[in-house]
DOZA-156821 format. One line per field, with one value per residue (C-alpha): residue number from 1; residue in three letters; chain; x, y, z. Coordinates in steps of 0.1 Angstrom, whole numbers, padded with zeros to 4 digits, m for minus. Example, Ala and Ser with C-alpha at 12.3 -4.5 7.8 and 13.67 -1.06 7.14 Angstrom:
k (1 2)
r (Ala Ser)
c (A A)
x (0123 0137)
y (m0045 m0011)
z (0078 0071)
//
This chain:
k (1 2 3 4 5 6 7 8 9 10 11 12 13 14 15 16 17 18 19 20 21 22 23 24 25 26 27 28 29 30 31 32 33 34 35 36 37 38 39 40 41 42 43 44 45 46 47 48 49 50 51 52 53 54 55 56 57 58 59 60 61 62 63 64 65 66 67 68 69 70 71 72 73 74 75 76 77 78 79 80 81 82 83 84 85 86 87 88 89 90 91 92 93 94 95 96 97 98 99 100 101 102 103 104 105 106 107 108 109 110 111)
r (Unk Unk Unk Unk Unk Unk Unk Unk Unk Unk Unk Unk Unk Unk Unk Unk Unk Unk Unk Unk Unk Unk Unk Unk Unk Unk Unk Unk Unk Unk Unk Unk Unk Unk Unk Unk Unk Unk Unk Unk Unk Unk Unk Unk Unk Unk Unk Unk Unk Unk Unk Unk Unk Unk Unk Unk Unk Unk Unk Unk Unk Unk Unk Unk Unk Unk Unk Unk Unk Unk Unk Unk Unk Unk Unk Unk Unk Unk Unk Unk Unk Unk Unk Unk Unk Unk Unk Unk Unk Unk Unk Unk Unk Unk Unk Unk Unk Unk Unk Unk Unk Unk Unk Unk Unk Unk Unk Unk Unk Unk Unk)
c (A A A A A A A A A A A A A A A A A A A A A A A A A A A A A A A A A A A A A A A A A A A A A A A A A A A A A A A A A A A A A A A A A A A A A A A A A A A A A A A A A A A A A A A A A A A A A A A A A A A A A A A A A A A A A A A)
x (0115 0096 0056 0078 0097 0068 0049 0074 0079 0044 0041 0068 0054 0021 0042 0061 0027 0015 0046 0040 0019 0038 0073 0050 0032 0057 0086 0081 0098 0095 0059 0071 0105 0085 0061 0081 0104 0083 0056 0087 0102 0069 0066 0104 0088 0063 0087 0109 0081 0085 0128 0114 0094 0127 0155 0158 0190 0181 0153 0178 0197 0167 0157 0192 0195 0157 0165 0201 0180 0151 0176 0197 0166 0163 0191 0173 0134 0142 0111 0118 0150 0133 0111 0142 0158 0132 0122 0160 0160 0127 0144 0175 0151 0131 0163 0171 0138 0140 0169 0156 0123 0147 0165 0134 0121 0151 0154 0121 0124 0157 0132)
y (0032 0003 0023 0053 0034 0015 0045 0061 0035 0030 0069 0062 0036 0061 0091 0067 0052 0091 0100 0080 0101 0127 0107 0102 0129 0159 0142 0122 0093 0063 0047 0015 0018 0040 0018 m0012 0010 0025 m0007 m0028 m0001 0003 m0033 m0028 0002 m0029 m0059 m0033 m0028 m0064 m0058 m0028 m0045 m0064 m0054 m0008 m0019 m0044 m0012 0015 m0010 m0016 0016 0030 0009 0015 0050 0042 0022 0047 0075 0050 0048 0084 0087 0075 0082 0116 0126 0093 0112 0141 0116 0096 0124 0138 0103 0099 0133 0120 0087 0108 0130 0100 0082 0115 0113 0080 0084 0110 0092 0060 0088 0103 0064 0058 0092 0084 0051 0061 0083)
z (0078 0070 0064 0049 0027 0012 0010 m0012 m0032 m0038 m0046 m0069 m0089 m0091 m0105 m0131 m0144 m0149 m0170 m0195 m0216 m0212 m0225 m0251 m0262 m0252 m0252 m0284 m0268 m0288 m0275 m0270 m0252 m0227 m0224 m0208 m0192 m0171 m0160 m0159 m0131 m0116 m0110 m0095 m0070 m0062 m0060 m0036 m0012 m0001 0007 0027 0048 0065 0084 0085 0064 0036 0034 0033 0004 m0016 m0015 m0032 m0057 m0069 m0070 m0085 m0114 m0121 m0127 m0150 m0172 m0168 m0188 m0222 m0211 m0202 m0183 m0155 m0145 m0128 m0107 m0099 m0085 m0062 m0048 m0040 m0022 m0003 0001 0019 0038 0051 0063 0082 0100 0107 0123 0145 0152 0165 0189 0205 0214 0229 0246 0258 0270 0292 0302)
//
């Protein structure tokens, strides 16, 4: 969880930086508001990869409430809630594999 986690938080924090222009430009969000939202949760994505690198729960933690925040500001910067959702959903889906990473080692190790 540790490499996946910062991994998608690092994607993440790649895909908010590229919707600025479009908040901008298609979504005639007002340029400023988008503007700190989004570096200001891209330096959150950041800041997060450092709780992700601890314990597989203090990841699974940080992880939720990043995704729990992005879609929050989602809700006024309209083109961040679509991102927020999908890393949440690859945020559940990597928790799944993890978990079934952590049952082959120890299927193999009884082994």
């Amino acid at each position: 969880m540790k490499v996946m986690g910062s991994a998608i938080l690092v994607f993440e924090a790649i895909v908010l930086g590229l919707s600025i222009p479009i908040s901008v430009v298609v979504y005639d969000v007002d340029k400023a508001l988008t503007l700190w939202s989004t570096f200001l949760l891209m330096v959150l994505c950041i800041l997060a990869v450092g709780g992700v690198r601890h314990d597989k729960r203090a990841a699974i933690t940080t992880g939720i409430v990043v995704q729990a925040i992005i879609i929050a500001v989602g809700i006024w910067v309209r083109p961040l809630l679509f991102p927020g959702i999908l890393f949440l959903l690859i945020w559940g889906l990597a928790y799944v594999m993890n978990n079934k990473v952590d049952e082959a080692k120890a299927a193999r190790e009884n082994l």
